[in-house]
Structure formats: C-alpha cells, structure tokens
RODREN-556973 format. One record per residue (C-alpha): residue in one letter; chain; x, y, z. Coordinates in Angstrom, 1 decimal, decimal comma. Each point is the difference from the previous one (the first is absolute). Example, Ala and Ser with C-alpha at 12.3 -4.5 7.8 and 13.67 -1.06 7.14 Angstrom:
<zanus>
  res  chain      xx      yy      zz
    A      A    12,3    -4,5     7,8
    S      A     1,4     3,4    -0,7
</zanus>
This chain:
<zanus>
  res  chain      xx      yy      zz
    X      A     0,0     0,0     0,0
    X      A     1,2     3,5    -0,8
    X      A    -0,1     3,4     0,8
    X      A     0,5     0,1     3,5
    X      A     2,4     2,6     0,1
    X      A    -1,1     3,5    -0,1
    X      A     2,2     3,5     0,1
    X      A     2,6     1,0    -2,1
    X      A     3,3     1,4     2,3
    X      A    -1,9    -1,1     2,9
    X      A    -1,1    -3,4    -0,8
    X      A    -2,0    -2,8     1,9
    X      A    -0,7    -3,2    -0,6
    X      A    -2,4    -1,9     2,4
    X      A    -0,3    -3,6     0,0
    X      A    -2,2    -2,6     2,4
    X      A    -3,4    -1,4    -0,1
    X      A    -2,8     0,1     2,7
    X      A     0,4    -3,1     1,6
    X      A     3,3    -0,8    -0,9
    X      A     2,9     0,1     2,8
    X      A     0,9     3,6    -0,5
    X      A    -0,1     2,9    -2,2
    X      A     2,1     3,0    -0,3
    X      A     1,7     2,3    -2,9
    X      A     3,7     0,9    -1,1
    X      A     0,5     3,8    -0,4
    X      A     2,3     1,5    -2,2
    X      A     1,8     3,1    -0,7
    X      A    -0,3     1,6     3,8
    X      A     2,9     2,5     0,5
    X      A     2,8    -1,5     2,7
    X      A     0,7     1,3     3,2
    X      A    -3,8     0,7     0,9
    X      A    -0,8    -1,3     3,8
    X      A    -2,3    -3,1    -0,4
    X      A    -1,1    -2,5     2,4
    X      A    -2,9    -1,9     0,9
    X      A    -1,6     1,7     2,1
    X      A    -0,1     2,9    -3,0
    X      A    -2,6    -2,2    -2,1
    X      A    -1,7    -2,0     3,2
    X      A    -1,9     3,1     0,4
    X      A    -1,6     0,0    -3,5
    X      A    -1,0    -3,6    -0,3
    X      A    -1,4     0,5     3,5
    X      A    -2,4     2,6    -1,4
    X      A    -0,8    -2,4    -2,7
    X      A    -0,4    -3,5     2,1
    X      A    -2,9    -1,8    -0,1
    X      A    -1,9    -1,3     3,1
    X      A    -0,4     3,7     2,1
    X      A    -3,4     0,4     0,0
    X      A    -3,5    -1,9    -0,8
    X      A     0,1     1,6    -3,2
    X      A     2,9    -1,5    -1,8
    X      A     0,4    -3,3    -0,7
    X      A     1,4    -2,0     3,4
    X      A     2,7    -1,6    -1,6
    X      A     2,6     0,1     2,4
    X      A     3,5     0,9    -1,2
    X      A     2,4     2,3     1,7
    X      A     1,5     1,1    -3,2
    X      A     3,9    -0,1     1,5
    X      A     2,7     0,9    -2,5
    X      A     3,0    -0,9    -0,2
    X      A     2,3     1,7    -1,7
    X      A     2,3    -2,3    -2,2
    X      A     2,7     1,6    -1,7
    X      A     0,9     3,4    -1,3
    X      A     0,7     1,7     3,9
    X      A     3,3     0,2     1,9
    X      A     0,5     1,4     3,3
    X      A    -3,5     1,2    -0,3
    X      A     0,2     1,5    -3,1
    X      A    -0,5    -0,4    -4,0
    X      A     3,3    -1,0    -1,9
    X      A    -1,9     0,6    -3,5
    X      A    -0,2    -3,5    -0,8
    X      A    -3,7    -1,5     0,0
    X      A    -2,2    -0,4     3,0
    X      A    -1,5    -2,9     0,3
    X      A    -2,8    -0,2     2,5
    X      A    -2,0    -3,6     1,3
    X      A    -3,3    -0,1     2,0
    X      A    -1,0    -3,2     0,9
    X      A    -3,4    -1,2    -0,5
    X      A    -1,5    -1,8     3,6
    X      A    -3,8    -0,2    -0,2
    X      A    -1,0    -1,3    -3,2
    X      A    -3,2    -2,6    -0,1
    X      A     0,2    -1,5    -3,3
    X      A    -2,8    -2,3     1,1
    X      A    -2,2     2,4    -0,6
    X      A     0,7     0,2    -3,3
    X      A    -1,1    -3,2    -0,8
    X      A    -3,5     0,5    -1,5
    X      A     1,5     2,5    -2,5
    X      A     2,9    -2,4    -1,4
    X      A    -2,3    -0,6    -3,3
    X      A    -2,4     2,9     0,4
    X      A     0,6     3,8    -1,6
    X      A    -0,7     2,3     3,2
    X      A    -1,9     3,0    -1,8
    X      A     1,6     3,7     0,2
    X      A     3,4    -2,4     0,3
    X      A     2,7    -0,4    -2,5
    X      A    -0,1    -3,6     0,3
    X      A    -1,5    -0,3    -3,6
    X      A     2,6     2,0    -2,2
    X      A     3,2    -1,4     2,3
    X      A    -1,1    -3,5    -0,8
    X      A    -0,8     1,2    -4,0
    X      A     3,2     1,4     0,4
    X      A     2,7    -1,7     1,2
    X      A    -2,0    -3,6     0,0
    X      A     0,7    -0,4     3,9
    X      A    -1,9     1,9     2,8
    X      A     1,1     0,3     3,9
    X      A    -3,6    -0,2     1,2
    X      A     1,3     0,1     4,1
    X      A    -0,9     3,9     0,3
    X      A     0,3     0,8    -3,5
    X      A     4,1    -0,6     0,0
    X      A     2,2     3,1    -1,6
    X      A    -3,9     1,5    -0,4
    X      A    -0,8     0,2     3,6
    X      A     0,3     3,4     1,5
    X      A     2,7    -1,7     2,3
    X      A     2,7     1,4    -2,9
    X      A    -0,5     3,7     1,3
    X      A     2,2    -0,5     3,3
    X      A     2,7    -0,4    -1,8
    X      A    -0,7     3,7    -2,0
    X      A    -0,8     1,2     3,8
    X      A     3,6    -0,6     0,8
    X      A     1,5     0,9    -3,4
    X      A    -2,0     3,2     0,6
    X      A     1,7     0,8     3,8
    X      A     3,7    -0,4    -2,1
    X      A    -1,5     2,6    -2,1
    X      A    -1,3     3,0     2,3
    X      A     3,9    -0,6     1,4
    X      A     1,3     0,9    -3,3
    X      A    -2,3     3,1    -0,1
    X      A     1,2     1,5     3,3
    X      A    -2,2     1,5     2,8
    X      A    -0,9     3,1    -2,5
    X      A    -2,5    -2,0    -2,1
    X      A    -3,3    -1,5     2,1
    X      A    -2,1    -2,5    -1,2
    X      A    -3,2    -0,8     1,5
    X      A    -3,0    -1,9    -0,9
    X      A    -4,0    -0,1     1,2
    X      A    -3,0    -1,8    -0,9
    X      A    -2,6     2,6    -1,8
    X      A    -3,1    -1,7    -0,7
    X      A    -1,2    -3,7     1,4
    X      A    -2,6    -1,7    -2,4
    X      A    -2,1     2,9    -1,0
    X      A     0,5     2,0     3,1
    X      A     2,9     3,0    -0,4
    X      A     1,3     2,2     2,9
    X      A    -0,5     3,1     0,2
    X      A     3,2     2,1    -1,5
    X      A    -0,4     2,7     2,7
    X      A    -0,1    -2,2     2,5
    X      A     3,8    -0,7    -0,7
    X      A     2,1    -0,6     2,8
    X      A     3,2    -2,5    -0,5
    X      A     0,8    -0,7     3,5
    X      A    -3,6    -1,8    -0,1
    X      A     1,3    -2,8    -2,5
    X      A     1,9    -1,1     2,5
    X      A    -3,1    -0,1     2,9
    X      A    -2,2    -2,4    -2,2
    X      A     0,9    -3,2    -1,9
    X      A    -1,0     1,3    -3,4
    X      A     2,6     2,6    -0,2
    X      A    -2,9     2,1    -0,5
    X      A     1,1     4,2     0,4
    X      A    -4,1     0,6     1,0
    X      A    -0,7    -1,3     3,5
    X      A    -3,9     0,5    -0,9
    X      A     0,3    -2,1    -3,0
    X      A     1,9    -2,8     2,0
    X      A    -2,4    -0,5     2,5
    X      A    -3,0    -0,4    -2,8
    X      A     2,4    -2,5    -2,1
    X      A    -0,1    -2,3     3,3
    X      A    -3,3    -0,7    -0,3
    X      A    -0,2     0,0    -3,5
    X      A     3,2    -2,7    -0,6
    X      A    -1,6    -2,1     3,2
    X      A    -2,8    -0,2    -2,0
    X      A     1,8    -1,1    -3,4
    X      A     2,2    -2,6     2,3
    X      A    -2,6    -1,5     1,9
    X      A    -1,9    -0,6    -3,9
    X      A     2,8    -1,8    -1,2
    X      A     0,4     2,7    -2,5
    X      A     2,9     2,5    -0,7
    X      A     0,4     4,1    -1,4
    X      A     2,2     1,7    -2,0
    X      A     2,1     3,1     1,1
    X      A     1,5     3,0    -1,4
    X      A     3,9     1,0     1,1
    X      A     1,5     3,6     0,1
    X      A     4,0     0,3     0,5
    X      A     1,3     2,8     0,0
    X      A     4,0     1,1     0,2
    X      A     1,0     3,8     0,9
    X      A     3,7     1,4    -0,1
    X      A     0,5    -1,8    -3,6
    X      A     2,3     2,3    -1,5
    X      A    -0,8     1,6    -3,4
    X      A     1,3    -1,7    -3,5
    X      A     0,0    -4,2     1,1
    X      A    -1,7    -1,6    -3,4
    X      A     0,4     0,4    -3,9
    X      A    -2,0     0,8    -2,6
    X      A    -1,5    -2,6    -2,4
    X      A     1,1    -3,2     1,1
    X      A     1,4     0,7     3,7
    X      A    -3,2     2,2     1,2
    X      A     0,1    -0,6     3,9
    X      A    -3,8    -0,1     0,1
    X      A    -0,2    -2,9    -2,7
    X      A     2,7    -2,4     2,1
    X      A    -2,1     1,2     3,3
    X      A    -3,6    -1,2    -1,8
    X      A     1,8    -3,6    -0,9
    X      A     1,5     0,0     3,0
    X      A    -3,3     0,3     2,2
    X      A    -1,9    -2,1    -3,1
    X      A     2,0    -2,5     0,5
    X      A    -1,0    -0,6     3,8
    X      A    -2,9    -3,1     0,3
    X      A    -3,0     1,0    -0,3
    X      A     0,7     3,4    -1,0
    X      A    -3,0     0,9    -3,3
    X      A     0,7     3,9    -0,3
    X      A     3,0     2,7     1,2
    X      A    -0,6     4,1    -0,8
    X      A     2,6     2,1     0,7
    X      A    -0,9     3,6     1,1
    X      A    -3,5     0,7    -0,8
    X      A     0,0    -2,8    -2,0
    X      A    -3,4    -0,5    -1,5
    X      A    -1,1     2,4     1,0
    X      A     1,4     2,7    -1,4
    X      A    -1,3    -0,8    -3,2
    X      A    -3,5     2,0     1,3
    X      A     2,6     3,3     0,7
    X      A     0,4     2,4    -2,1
    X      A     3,3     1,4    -1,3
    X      A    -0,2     2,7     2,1
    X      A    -0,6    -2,2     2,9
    X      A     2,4    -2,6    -0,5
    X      A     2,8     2,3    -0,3
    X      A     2,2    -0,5     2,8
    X      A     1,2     4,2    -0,1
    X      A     3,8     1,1     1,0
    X      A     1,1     3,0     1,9
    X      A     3,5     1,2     0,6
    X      A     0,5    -0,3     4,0
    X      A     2,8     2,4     1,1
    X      A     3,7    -1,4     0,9
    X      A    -1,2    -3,1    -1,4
    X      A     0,8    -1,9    -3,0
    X      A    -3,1    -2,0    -0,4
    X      A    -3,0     2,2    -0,8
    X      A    -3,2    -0,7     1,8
    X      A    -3,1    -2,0    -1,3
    X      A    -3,8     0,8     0,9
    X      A    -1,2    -3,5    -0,7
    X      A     1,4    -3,8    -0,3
    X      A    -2,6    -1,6    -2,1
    X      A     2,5    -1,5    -1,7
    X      A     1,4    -1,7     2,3
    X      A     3,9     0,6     0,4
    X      A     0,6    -0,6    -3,5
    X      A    -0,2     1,6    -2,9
    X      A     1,6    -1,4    -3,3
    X      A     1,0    -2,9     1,8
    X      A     2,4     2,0     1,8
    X      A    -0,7     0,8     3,9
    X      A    -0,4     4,0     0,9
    X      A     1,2    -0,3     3,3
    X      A    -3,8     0,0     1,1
    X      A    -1,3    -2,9     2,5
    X      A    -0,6    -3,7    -2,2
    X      A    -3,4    -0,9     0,1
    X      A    -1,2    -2,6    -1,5
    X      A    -3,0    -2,6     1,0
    X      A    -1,0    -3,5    -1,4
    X      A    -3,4    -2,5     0,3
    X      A     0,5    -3,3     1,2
    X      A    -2,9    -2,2    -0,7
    X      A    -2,0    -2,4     2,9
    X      A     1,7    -2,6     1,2
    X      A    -0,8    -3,5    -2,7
    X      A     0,1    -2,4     2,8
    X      A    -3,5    -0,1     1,6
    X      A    -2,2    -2,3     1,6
    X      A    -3,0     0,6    -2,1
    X      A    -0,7    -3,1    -2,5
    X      A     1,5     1,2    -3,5
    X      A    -0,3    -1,5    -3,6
    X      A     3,2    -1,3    -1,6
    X      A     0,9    -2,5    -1,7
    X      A     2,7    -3,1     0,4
    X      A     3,4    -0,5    -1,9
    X      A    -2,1    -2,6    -1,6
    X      A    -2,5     2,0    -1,3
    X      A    -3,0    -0,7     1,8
    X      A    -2,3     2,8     1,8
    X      A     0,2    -0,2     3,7
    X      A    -0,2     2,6     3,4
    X      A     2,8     1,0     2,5
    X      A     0,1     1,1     2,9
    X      A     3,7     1,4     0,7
    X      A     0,5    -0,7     4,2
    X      A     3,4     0,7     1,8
    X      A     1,2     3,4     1,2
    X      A    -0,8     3,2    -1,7
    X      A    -0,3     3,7    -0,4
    X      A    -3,3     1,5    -0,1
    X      A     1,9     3,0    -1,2
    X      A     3,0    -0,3    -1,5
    X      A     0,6     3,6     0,0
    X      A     0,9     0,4     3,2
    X      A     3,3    -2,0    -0,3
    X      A     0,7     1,5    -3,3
    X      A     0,6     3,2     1,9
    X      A     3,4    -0,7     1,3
    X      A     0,9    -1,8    -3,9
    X      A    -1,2     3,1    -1,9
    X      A     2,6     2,0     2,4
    X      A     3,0    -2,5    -1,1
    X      A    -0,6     0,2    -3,7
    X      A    -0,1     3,7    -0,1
    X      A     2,9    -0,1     1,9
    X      A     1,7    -2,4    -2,4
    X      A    -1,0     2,5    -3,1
    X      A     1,3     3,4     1,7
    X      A     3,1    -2,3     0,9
    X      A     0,4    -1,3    -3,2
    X      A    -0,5     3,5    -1,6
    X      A     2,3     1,9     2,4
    X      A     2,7    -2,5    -1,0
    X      A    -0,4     0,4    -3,6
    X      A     0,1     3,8     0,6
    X      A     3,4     0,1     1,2
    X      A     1,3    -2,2    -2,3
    X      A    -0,8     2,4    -3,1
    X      A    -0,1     3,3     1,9
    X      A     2,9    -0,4     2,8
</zanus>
C-alpha cells in the first residue's frame, strides 16, 4: 500500500494497523539540535486518547510513545525520528460478525476491491487508530515552529447544533470534554450526544483550528499554495467530508466589497493593518501574517448499532449490526488530530521557506 508519507522537507510517514501490536510514524527532515523528549509529545496524544469520557469510544489505551531513534542527549541529531505506540486493548473478537460482511459508511468495500485483502479487526490501516501517530508527528512539529506560532483547535458545531461565536471563550475548551469554546453550547451537547449514544446511533462534527503568530510569506503560488496542502492535509483525516478555509463557503454570498480583507499602514510597523480576515490567513496561497483559520466536517461515526443493509463478500443481501467500542462523535477526538496536521503543514512550509529564502 502506498502513499503513507505526506510533507515535502518535513516529511512523515505513519505506519500500523488498529489491532495490530503497535503503530507509530518515522519523521523526517526535523532540524538537529532541537530539545525533544517524551514527555514533549505525551502531552498531545493525551489530548487525543481515547477512553476519557462516556462520550468517546472506551477503548482503553494509554497511547505511550516511545521515542526510537533520531534524539541524543535529549535532543534531535537530524536524522529521522522514529516513534512506537504500542497497541494494548484491542478485541478482535468483536469483529467477528463483520469478517464477510461490508459495514456501511466503512471503507471495507473499496480496500477489499482494492487491494484484494481487507483487515476487518477495526477496519486495519482504515481505523481512525492511524491518527496517533500524526498526533505525535504533530507535537515534533509545533517544536520546530517555536513558542511564537500557537496552534489551537475547538469543536464548532455537534450534529446540527453550532455554538454560538460570541460566546467564544478558549479557556472553556479545556473545562468540557468537547473542546467546545461556548460553555452554553456544551452543556446542551450533553444531553443531545446522551441521547444519540444511548440510541446506538452516532453525529457528525465540524472542526475550527486556528494558528496566530504565522509569520507572513510561508507558501507558493500555483502548486505550493499553503491553503491547498492544509485542505489535503485536514481531508485526509478519517472521516473528514468537507474543509473551508477562511469564510470558506460562505463567502461566495459576499460581495466584493465585503470580502475584501482592507489594508492600512500602522505606524513604526512594517506590516500594514487589515479590517477583516475572511480569508483566512491566506491569500494566494501565501500566508499574510494574519491568524490560520481553517475548519473541516467530519461525518457520523459508521459503526452503529442500528440494523443496516449491506451485502456479503459473496454477494448476497444481508443486515449488520457493527458492536464493539465506538465514538458517537468522532469529532471530538479529531480535535487534537486537526491541531497536528496543521502543525505539520506550517512546519513543512516554514522549512521550505528558509531553504529558498534564507
């Protein structure tokens, strides 16, 4: 199986399967002499693990990385980084009724029309197991970009319920277990998820990440814009059906005048001054200096309990019924793995700056 290696000068390649014995991912290209150590990307996949509340899945892994090769005396030497978590809760048992059956919403189908073999235990190299190791790619990645840039993540909208945008407060993402920035809208998504877990049914979720102190001219026109490798970096997270950077969509209903993000010279300062930001940090696929934002839809969770229609690998009509341990959102996990791949991009994009323009 290819293309499992994404970046350019900052370049990862994960590798691992759901139930396997491990998972993890091999970075390359990260500068030497940068402090790294455990602890450094323990803190990210801790953000990410599953099991911490009733509304994530209650697989139980404790997500420790170990870092492999690439550190000495605690930091980077510039060769690759090689990073292991080991797998410790899997229940391939429960797989069982799905061994010859195509779990709807899944991928099962087009791996098996694909390759001609299919990992049914958790959906193998398909399970959303894969993103811990981009979680801990990601935490090598905000090293590279220093203290200056911030990257931070929130859940927007759960199902068809949004928050409220002036209701924004960051410090609450870290008081609920949505990493939701409306503390109103948290305490209604309670009920609402307890509702769609008790059913045996699951939501979708939209993402906003956002990075501020991104300093102005990482990306290239044409082929390098760094909004294009950000929209295929968050597409390519499971689950993920849409990404809009800026005003995305949306500003298709604006009107010139309103879309135009407007410039002022600011005294003793050589970046002038916009009135706006609808489009989102970038413009020409080139960043302005302007806070990243950027947000993507992740569909409802596949594996439900409700009785579905599918058919077997031999052809004949059937119904499943997916048990085991799931998310009734996904979203809310894909919080912390939106974080990491913006943080690989703006990594990736800062090295490739220096490298043409010193």
């Amino acid at each position: 199986m290819s293309h499992n290696t994404f970046g350019h000068l900052f370049r990862i390649t994960t590798w691992g399967e759901s139930h396997g014995p491990a998972l993890g991912c091999v970075i390359d290209g990260a500068p030497p002499r940068l402090a790294l150590s455990e602890p450094d990307i323990q803190v990210w996949l801790d953000k990410r693990r599953p099991g911490q509340s009733r509304f994530t899945t209650q697989r139980r892994e404790p997500d420790a990385v170990k870092i492999l090769s690439g550190t000495f005396e605690g930091k980077t030497t510039g060769t690759p980084i090689s990073l292991l978590i080991e797998n410790t809760d899997q229940r391939s048992k429960d797989y069982g009724d799905v061994m010859d059956k195509f779990r709807p919403g899944h991928a099962d189908y087009t791996y098996l029309a694909k390759y001609g073999v299919r990992d049914y235990r958790g959906g193998g190299r398909q399970s959303a197991r894969e993103t811990a190791a981009r979680v801990a790619a990601g935490a090598v990645a905000r090293i590279i970009l220093g203290k200056k840039i911030k990257i931070r993540g929130a859940l927007v909208q759960m199902g068809p319920h949004k928050i409220d945008p002036k209701n924004w407060k960051w410090a609450e993402t870290e008081k609920n277990p949505f990493w939701c920035p409306d503390a109103r809208a948290a305490q209604a998504w309670e009920t609402y998820l307890d509702g769609v877990r008790k059913a045996g049914s699951s939501c979708g979720a939209v993402i906003e990440v956002r990075a501020t102190g991104v300093p102005v001219g990482l990306g290239a026109p044409i082929y390098g814009k760094l909004d294009a490798d950000l929209a295929q970096a968050l597409m390519s997270i499971n689950a993920v059906k849409g990404v809009e950077i800026g005003d995305g969509f949306a500003a298709a209903a604006l009107t010139g005048e309103e879309n135009a993000d407007e410039m002022r010279s600011v005294k003793g300062s050589k970046l002038p001054k916009f009135s706006a930001n609808h489009a989102g940090g970038i413009l020409g696929g080139i960043s302005t200096g302007q806070e990243i934002v950027a947000r993507f839809a992740v569909k409802p969770t596949s594996s439900i309990l409700s009785p579905r229609n599918t058919v077997t690998r031999g052809g004949k009509n059937t119904e499943i019924i997916t048990k085991g341990r799931h998310d009734p959102c996904v979203g809310i996990r894909a919080v912390p793995v939106g974080e990491a791949m913006l943080a690989c991009v703006l990594a990736d994009h800062l090295l490739r700056h220096r490298a043409q323009n010193g």
